[in-house]
Each structure stands twice: as C-alpha cells, then as structure tokens.
N, C-alpha and C positions, 0 to 999 in steps of 0.2 A: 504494500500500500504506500502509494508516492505522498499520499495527502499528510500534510503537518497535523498533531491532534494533540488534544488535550483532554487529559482522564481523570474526571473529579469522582473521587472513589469517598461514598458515604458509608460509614460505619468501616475508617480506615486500621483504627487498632482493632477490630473483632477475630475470632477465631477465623472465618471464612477468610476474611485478608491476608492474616497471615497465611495461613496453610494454601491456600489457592491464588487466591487474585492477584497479590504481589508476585508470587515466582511465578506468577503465569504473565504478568508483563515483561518481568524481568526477559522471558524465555523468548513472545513475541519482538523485542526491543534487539535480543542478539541475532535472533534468528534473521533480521533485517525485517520484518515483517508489520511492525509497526518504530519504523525507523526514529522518523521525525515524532518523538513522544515528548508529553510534561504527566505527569501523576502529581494532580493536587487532592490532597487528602483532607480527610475532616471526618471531625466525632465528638462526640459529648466529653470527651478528654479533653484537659487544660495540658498540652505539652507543648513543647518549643519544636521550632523544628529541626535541630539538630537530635532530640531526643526522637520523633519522630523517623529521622532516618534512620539514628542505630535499631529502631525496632523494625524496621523494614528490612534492615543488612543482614540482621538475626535473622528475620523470618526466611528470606531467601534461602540462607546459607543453611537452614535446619530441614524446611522443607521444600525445596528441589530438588527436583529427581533428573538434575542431568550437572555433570560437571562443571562449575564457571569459576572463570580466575578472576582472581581480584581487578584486573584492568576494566574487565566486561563490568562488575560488578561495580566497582566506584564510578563509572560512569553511566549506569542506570542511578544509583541512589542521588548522583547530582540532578538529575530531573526531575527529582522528588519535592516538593515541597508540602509544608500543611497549615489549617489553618482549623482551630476549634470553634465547631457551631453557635456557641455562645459567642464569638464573636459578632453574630449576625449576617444575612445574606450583603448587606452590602461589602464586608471586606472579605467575603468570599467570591463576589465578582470581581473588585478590585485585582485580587491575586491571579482568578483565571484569566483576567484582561491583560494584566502586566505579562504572565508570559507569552498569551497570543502576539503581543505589540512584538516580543522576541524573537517570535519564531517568524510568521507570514501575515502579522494582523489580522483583518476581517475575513480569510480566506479556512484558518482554522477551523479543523470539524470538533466539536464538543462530542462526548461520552461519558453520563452521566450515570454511575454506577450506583444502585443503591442494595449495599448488603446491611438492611437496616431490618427489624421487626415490621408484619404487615402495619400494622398500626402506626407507625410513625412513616410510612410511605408519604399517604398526602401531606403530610409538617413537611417533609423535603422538597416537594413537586412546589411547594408554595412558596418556600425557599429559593426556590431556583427561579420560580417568578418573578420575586422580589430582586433577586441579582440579577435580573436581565440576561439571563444564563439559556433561553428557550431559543433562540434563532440559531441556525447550525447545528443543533445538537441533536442526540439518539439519546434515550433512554432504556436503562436494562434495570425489568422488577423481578424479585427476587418470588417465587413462590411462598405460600400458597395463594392465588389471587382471589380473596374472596372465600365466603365460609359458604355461600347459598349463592340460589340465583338473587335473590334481592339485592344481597351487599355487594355481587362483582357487578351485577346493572348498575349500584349506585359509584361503587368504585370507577368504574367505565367511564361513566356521565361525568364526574369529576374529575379523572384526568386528559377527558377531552376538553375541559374547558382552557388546557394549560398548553399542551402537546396531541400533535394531531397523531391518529392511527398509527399512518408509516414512520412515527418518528418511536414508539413502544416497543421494547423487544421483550416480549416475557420469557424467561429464561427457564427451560428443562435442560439440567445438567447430561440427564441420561442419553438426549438426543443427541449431545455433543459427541458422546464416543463413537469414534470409528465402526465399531461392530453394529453401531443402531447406524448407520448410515451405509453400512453394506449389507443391509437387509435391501436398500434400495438396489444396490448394485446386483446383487443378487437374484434377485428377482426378474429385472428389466431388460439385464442385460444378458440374459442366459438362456437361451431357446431348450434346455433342457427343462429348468424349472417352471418356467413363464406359462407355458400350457396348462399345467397340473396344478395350478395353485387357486384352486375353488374345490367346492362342498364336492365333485363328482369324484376327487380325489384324497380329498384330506378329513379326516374324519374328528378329528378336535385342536385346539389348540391351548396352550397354556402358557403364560407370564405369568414366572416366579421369580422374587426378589425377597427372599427373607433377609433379615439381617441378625448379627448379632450382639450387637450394640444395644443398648439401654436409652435410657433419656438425654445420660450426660448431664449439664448443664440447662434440660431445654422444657423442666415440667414445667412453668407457667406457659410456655409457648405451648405445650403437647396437648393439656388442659382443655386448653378452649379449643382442640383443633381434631386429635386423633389419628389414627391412620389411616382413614377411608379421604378424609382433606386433604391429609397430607403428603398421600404418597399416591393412594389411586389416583382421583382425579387432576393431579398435576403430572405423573409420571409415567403409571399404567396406561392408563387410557392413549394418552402420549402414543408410547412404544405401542399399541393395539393399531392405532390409524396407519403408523409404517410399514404395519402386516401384513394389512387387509384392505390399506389404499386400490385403486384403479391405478392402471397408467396415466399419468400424467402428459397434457400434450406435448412440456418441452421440461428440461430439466432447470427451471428457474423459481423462484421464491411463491410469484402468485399462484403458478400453475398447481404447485407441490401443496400451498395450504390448499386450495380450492379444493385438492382430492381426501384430502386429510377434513376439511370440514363436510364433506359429501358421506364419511365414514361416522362421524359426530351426528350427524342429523340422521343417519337410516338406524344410529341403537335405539334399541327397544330400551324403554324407563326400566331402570333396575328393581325386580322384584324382590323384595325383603324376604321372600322365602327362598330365595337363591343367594342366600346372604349367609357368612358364617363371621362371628362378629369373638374375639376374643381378649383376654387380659390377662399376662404375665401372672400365677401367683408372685406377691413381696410390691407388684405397682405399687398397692395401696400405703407401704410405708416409705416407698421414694420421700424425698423432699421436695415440700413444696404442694403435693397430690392431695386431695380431696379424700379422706377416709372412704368417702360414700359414693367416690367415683365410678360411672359407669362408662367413662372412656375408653374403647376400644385399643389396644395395643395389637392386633391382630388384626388381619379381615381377609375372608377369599367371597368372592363373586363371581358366578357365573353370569355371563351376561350374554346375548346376540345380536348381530348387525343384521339388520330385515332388508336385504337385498336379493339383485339375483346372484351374485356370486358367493354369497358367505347365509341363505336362507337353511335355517335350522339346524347351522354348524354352532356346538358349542365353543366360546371362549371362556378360560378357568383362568384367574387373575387371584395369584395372592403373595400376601405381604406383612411380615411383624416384627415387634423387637425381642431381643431376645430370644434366637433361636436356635437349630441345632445347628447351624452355617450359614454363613454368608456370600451370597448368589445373586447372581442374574442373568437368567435363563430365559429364553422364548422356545417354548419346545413345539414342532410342527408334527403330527402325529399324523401318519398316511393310511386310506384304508386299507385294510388285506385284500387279498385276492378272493374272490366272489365264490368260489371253488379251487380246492386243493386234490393235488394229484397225489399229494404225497402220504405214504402209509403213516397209521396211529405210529407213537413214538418215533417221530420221524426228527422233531422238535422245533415245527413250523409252528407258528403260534405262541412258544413256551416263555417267548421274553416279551412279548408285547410285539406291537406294531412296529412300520417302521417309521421313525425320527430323524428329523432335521432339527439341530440345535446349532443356535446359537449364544452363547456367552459373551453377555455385552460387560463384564467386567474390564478390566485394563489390558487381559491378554491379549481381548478382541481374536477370538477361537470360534468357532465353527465345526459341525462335529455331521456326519449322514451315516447311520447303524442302516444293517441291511442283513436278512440271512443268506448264509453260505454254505456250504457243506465241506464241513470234516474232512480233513484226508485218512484215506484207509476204506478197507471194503464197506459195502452197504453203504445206505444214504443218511446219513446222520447229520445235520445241519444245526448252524446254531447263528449266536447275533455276531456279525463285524461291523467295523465301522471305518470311514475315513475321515482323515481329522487336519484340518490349518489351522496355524497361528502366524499371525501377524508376527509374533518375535522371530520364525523361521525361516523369513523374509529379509532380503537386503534393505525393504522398506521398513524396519521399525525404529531404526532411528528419527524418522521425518515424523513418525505420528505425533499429533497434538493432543493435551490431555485438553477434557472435555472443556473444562475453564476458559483453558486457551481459543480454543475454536470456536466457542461462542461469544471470547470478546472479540476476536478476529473477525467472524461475520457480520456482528452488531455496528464494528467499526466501519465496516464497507456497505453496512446498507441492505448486507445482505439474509432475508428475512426466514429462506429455507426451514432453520432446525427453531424457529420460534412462532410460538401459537397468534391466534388472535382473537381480538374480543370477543367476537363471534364465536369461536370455536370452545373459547372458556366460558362463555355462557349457556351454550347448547348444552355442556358437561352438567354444567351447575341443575340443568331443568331436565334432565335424565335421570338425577337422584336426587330430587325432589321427593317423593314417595317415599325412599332409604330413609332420609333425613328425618323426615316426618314421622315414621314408624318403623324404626329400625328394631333387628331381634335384637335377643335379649343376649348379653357376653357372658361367655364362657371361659372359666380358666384354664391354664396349661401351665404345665410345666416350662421354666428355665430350661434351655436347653435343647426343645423339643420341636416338633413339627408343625406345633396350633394346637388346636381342641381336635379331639376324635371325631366330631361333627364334618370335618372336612372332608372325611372317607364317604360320607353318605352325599355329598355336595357334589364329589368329580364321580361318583357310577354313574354307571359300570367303567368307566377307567379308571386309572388308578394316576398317582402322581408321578411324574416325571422325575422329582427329586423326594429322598435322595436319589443318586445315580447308583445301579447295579456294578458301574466296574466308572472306575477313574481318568479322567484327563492322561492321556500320556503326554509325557514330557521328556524330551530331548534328552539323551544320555551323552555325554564327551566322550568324542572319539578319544581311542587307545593313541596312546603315544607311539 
C-alpha cells in the first residue's frame, strides 16, 4: 500500500494491543506493507509517551511470532506516538493533524481502530466527531455488534449518523485466517469439489470451535453477553456463509458480501428446540459472576439454510469455554454410496462417512478421509486420508496472522472478510425466538465435550470431534 496512513488505535494499552495489534503493525510496517505508517495511540491511561513506547517495544518483542532486530524495531516504535482520552478529542486531532502535516497532509488515509468495550464504542465514534477525525478515514469495530436486533438497529442508526456504511469495517478475526479464506479457494476454484458441494452430495455439516480457556479477565463482559453473542452470531454464522455461499460473480468485496448476505437471509429462525445451551460447573464462583447466573458458557445449534442448494441439509454449530480442546474445525460430511457391493465385515461404513476438514487454526491444515482397502488377501478396507499444511509449503512464511490481514484490508478499503449492517442485522432477527425463549442450561464438566444433550442434538450423526486418529505432522528427515 503506497498510500501514507495514520493509525489511531483506541484502547492502546489493552490486552488485544499488546498481544495482537501492535506486533501486527509492527509486522505490516517491515513487511513494507503499510510502509508510510504513524500509530497514534490512546486510552483511559494517564502515560507519557515515552512510557507508552516502552510498552509497545515490550509488547512487540514478547509477542511476535517472527524474528525482528532492533533497527526494524526502533524504527517502528518512533512512529508511535500517544495521547490519553482524558485529554479530550481536540488534542487528539491536534496530534493526528500534526503528523499528517508530516507525512503528505490532507492526502493521508485515517484508521480508526477501536479495541474498546461495546459500550464505550459510541463515546469514541463521538470522539472522533469532535476531533474532526471523520473525513478520510475507515473504521474497524471490534465485536460483539449489538446484543438483539433492536440494539444493533439502534447501534446502526447511530453510527451512520457519524460515518457512512463503506467507511465501517466490522471485524471477525476468524475470517482473517488463511484457512477461512481457502474454503473460498477451495471451493471455486477446483472442478473436483465445485460440482458436489450441495445437499445431493453432502449429507451434514458441522462448525466446531471449543475452547479451553475460561473467562480470564472478561466476567463482566461475559455477563451480559454469553456464548451464543458472543461467538455464534459474530463468528459461526460468519464461517457458515463461506460454506454455503453461491459463487460469487467476481472475486471482489461487494460481490462476496452480497453472496454471504443471500446465505443470512435464506436461514431459517433458530429453533430453541434445536438448541443445547450449557454452563461450566465452578462458573458460578468465577469473579465477578452472578451466583444465580443463567448464562450460557456453552451452546450447539443446529440450524438450516432454506434454499435450493443446502434445503434440509443439517448444519451443527458448537462452541464453549472450558473444554476438552481447543479447535477449529468445519467438518464437510459426504453421503455414502446408495448401495454397497461390499461383503458384511468388509469395514465400509465402520468409521463414519467421508470428510473434508478443515482446520482454521494457525496451521491453516486441510484434511479428505476416504476408505481404502488393506493390503493382503481379501477385501478388508478401512479410513485414509490426505492431508496439507500451509507450514509444508514454501508459502508459510508470507502468511499473515489474522490481525494483520484484517488491518491490511481495512487499510485498503478493502471490504471482502468484513460483515455489514445488513448482514449483522438479519443474524440478530434469526434468533430472535432463541433470545426470547431460550432452553434451559445444562452443566458439564471442566474438561469435557458440553452436556450429554448434545448427542441427542447431532442424531443420528455423531460428532466430528474429538478426532479418531490425529493430525500428522512432519517428522525431520534423518541426517
């Protein structure tokens, strides 16, 4: 990107800043990729900004995950600058005027990042009002947008009165990874796959994303929100539209949401009886948690796209804290063959269908099981598979972590891997019904797979995860 830019990063001491947003400049900035850069920071912190940069030169140097020498690195941190909120919006335009005047003046593109609580969103958006901060710029909001349909209509209407549509980029971090982005490739561009990828051929699909992580730091946020806010409708639903999209006419931003909200508007309202709703035992003495809380820390959802290509194909969506691993999977389940030639005990059948997975984790993996038969006499067959990874590739040093490549296309405009109000509104008026009369939660154990409810939610299939046999991974050739 040739264009000079300037990156007002809200909520610049937070955990997200550190661990992501800053090494993910720092990484755009060597990579020459956002060459001509300023990072003006701000937060409810009273610091200097020398203090300011050593916390940014920390953060870099603790988490990046690529090598950088200190030449690279002191000259990122001199582009740094900060300024605390409590200073007020006017000497926070003052600062991002004085370095535009330095770089190319009125030609600078603004990037207004806001890694702030939902809640204090609009305080910023007004903010940025007030410092004359809205011409030239993009904005990037950080999920969850909105708890219902009312509050993200009203969320909506209020930041259009600031910032127009194309200037919004609502951020899903999981679309950023490589592996949610070669489900496109995958798909479109492959005459093997491209035919068989509807109901005549596939027979369920599932999005799993457990984790195993806890609250952390995040019960007052968790409180009011859950994991059906939190993670389906911002992230699930997300990765479901890349699925089960249509082709697209051309491979550009409006084309790609247009197919993606055409997938938002054919689901069916999610029915509460196709809901499995759960809670950690030990939630209730987290800090900060409501003794009487009924907030879900778990949820699986079946749900369907009412079209012609995906009518009365199951999709199984689930996700919680506190689990037995941490995953993320899209598993493509195929039908069998209508009739088998092969004799009982043959062992066609005996592992499930076959699968196409993908693993949108960091390894960005790819996985297609398939039966084969045994060597040795008789016909005795069983599961194979073949397997990619991006690290096995001369390509993975280029890859971007998701961070990156979502402030990358936000910079450029470009709108591809981010939703729209449209699309986050349709979500909101699909579980509407959920919202309204959701079941009732279930406990599970730490550790575990969810509540036992979830076996009666995926019949007669069964789950994808755990996996019967493991990832292989690359062994070092012999000296």
């Amino acid at each position: 990107m040739s264009e000079a830019i300037t990156v007002v990063l809200f909520g610049a001491t937070g955990d997200l800043a550190k661990r992501k947003l800053l090494p993910g400049l720092l990484h755009l900035h060597q990579a020459e990729l956002l060459e001509d850069l300023r990072v003006v920071g701000t937060s409810l912190e009273n610091m200097t900004i020398d203090e300011f940069r050593d916390l940014a030169k920390k953060a870099c140097k603790e988490f990046s995950t690529r090598a950088t020498d200190d030449e690279s690195l002191n000259d990122f941190i001199k582009r740094i600058d900060y300024v605390p909120q409590t200073a007020g919006a006017s000497a926070l335009g003052k600062k991002v005027k004085k370095h535009e005047k330095e770089m190319h003046g009125d030609k600078v593109r603004r990037l207004h990042y806001l890694s702030v609580p939902p809640k204090a969103a609009l305080e910023v958006v007004q903010m940025l009002h007030d410092a004359d901060l809205v011409e030239r710029s993009r904005i990037v909001m950080e999920k969850p947008f909105g708890t219902d349909l009312a509050s993200a209509k009203s969320l909506n209407a209020r930041l259009h009165e600031v910032f127009n549509e194309d200037q919004i980029f609502r951020i899903d971090h999981f679309l950023g990874k490589e592996a949610a982005q070669n489900i496109l490739a995958f798909r479109f561009a492959n005459g093997l796959f491209e035919p068989i990828w509807h109901r005549n051929h596939i027979d369920h699909i599932q999005i799993d994303v457990p984790e195993t992580l806890g609250l952390e730091t995040r019960a007052g946020f968790f409180e009011g929100t859950g994991t059906y806010r939190d993670m389906v409708v911002t992230h699930l639903f997300q990765i479901l539209a890349f699925t089960a999209m249509e082709p697209p006419t051309a491979l550009e931003p409006h084309a790609i949401s247009e197919e993606k909200n055409k997938v938002f508007r054919s689901m069916m309202p999610i029915d509460p009886k196709h809901v499995v709703r759960g809670q950690y035992t030990g939630y209730l003495d987290e800090p900060g948690v409501d003794p009487e809380s009924d907030t879900e820390t778990f949820i699986a959802v079946k749900c369907f796209i009412d079209n012609w290509r995906w009518a009365g194909i199951p999709f199984f969506l689930r996700t919680g804290k506190k689990m037995a691993e941490g995953a993320r999977i899209i598993s493509i389940a195929f039908r069998e063959p209508p009739k088998s030639m092969f004799p009982e005990g043959s062992g066609v059948g005996d592992r499930g269908p076959d699968h196409l997975t993908f693993d949108l984790a960091d390894r960005t993996r790819m996985s297609l099981s398939f039966y084969g038969k045994k060597p040795g006499p008789g016909m005795k067959l069983d599961k194979l598979s073949m397997q990619f990874s991006m690290q096995d590739t001369d390509w993975s040093g280029a890859v971007l972590e998701a961070y990156e490549r979502l402030i990358y296309d936000a910079a450029r405009g470009d709108r591809t891997l981010f939703t729209t109000a449209q699309g986050i509104e349709r979500l909101w008026e699909i579980s509407e019904k959920l919202l309204q009369d959701p079941p009732v939660v279930r406990p599970y154990e730490e550790g575990s797979w969810g509540p036992n409810q979830v076996h009666q939610l995926v019949a007669p299939f069964t789950w994808r995860l755990p996996f019967e046999r493991k990832w292989r991974t690359n062994k070092p050739a012999d000296d």
